[in-house]
C-alpha positions as CSV (number, residue, x, y, z in Angstrom):
1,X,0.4,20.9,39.0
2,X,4.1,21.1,38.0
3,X,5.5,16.8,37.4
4,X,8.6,15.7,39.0
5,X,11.3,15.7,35.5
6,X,12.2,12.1,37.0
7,X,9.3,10.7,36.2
8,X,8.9,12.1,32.5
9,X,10.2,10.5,29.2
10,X,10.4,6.4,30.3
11,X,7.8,5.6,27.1
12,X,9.4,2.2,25.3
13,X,11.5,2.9,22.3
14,X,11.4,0.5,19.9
15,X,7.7,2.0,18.6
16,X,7.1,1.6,15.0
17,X,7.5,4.6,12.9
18,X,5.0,6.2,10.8
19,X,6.1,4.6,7.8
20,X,6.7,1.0,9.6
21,X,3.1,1.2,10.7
22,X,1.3,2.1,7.6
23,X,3.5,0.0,5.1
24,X,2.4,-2.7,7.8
25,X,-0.8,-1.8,7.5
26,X,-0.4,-2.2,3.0
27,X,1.2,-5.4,3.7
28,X,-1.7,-6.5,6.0
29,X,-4.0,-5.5,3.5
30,X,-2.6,-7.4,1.2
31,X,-2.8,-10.8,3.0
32,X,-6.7,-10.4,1.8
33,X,-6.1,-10.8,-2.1
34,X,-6.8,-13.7,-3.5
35,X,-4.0,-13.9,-6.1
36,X,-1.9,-16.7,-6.0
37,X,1.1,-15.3,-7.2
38,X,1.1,-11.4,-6.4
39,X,-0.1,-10.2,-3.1
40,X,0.1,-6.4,-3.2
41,X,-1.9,-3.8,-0.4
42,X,-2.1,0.0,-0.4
43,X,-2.5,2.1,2.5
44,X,-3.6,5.8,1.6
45,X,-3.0,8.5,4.4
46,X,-3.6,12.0,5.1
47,X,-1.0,15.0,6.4
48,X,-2.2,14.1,9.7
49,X,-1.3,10.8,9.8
50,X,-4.3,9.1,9.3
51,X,-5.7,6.4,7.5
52,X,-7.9,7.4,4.7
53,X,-8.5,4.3,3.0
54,X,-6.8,0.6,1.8
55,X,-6.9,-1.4,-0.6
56,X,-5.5,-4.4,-2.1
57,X,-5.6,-6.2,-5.5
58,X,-8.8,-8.3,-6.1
59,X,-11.7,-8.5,-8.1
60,X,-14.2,-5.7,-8.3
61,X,-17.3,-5.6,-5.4
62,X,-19.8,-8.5,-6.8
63,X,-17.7,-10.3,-9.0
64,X,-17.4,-14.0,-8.0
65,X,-13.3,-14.4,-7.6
66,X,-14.5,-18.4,-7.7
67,X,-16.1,-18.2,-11.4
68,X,-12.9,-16.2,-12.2
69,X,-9.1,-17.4,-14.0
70,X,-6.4,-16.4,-11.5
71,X,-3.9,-17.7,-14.0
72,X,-0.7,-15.4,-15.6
73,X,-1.2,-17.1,-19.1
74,X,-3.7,-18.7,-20.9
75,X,-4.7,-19.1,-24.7
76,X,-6.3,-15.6,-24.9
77,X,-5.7,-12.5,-22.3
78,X,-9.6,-13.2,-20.7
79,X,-8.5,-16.6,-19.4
80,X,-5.7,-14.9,-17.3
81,X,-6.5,-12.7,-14.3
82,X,-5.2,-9.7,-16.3
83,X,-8.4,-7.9,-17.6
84,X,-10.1,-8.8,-14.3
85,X,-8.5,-7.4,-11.5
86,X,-8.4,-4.3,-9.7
87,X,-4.8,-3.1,-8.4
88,X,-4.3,-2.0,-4.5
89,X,-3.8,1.3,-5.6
90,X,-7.0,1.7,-7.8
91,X,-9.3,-0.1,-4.7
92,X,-7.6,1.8,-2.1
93,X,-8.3,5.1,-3.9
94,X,-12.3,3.8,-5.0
95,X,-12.4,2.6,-1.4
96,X,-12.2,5.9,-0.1
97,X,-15.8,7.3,1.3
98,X,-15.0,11.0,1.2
99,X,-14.9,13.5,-1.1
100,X,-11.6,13.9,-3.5
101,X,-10.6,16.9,-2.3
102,X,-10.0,15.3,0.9
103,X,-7.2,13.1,-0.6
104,X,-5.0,16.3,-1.8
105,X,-1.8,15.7,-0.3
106,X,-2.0,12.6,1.4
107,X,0.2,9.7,0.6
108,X,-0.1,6.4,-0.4
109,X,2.1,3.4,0.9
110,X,2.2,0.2,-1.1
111,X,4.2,-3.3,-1.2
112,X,5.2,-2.5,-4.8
113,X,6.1,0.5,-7.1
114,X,2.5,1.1,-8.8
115,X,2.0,0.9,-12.2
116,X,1.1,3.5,-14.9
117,X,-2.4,3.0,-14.6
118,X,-2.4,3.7,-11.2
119,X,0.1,6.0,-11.3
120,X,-2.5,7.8,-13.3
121,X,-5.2,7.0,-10.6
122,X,-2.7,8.3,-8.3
123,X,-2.2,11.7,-9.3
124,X,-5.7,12.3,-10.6
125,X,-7.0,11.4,-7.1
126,X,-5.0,14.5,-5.3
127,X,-2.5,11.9,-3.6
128,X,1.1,13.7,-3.3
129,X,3.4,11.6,-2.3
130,X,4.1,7.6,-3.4
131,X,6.2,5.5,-0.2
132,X,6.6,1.5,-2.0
133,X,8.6,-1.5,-0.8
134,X,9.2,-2.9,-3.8
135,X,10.5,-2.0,-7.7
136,X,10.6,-5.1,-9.0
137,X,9.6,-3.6,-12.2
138,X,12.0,-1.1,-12.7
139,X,13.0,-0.3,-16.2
140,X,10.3,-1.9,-18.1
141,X,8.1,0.2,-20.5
142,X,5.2,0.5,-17.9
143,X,7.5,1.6,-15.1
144,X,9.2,4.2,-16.9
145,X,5.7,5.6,-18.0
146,X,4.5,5.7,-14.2
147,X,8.0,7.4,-13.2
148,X,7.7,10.1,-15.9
149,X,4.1,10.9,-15.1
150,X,5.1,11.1,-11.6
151,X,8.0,13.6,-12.5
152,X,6.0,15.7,-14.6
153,X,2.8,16.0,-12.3
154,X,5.1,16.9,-9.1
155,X,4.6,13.3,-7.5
156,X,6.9,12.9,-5.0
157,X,7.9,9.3,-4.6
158,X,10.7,6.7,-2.4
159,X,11.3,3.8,-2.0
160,X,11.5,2.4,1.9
161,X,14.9,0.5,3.2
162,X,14.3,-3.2,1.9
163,X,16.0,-4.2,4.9
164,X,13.4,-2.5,7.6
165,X,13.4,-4.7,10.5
166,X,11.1,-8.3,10.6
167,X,7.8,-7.9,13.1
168,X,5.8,-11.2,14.1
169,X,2.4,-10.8,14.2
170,X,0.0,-13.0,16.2
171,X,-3.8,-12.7,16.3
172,X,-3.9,-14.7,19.6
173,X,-4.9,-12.3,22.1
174,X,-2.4,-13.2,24.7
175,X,0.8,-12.6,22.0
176,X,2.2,-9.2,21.5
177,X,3.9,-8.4,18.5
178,X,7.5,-8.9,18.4
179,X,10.3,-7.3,17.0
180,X,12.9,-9.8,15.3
181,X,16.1,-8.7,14.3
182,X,17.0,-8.0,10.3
């Protein structure tokens, strides 16, 4: 069956790209912490374009977020949220049900530049390749450390165009999602 050429290449054109989807798909994730002041969500994919696991920063599984400070300060580090919480990163990467070979070379997308902790996670889980929204951070003593260990291990990392375009998501059925200008 040979198709008429007329008829071929009328799909729509304002798709999302790979990186638009699964940065939207970290910043979805992250709509599920329960952090009052930092929302962050971590989106971890393979070569192939698919998604291996998320993740977003919360408590650890069994841990009652209720019984729990959520506060930035308090009179000693364990009545803040600090000692606590899990980052995006770390959960996405625990989250993941296979085996850690499986995460060689994938990438991770997340709302904001990850920390050295995670950066650690990062590399030791296989992950090659860091795409982040945000640097909000940069320059401070922790940032530095997650950019050097990056650097040194062969991490490849960048940052997306802050001014990516605005999407409007409904979760009424009858709404599709709608692309606003920047």
């Amino acid at each position: 069956m040979k198709l008429d050429k007329k008829i071929l290449g009328n799909k729509r054109k304002d798709y999302l790209t790979w990186d638009e989807f699964f940065i939207g798909i970290a910043k979805l994730s992250a709509s599920r912490s329960k952090d009052p002041n930092t929302q962050v969500g971590a989106c971890i994919v393979s070569d192939s374009n698919r998604i291996l696991s998320i993740g977003y920063n919360g408590t650890p599984n069994n841990f009652n977020d209720d019984d729990f400070p959520w506060n930035r300060e308090g009179k000693t580090e364990n009545e803040t949220k600090y000692p606590y919480v899990c980052h995006a990163e770390l959960n996405a990467i625990l989250n993941f049900a296979g085996t850690r070979s499986e995460l060689k070379g994938s990438r991770i997308y997340v709302d904001l530049f990850p920390c050295n902790e995670c950066a650690k996670a990062i590399i030791q889980s296989g992950i090659s390749e860091v795409i982040y929204l945000s640097d909000k951070y940069n320059g401070t003593p922790g940032n530095e450390a997650s950019k050097l260990l990056f650097d040194q291990c062969g991490i490849k990392y960048r940052q997306l165009d802050p001014n990516q375009r605005i999407l409007k998501l409904s979760l009424r059925p009858d709404e599709p999602i709608q692309f606003l200008d920047k």
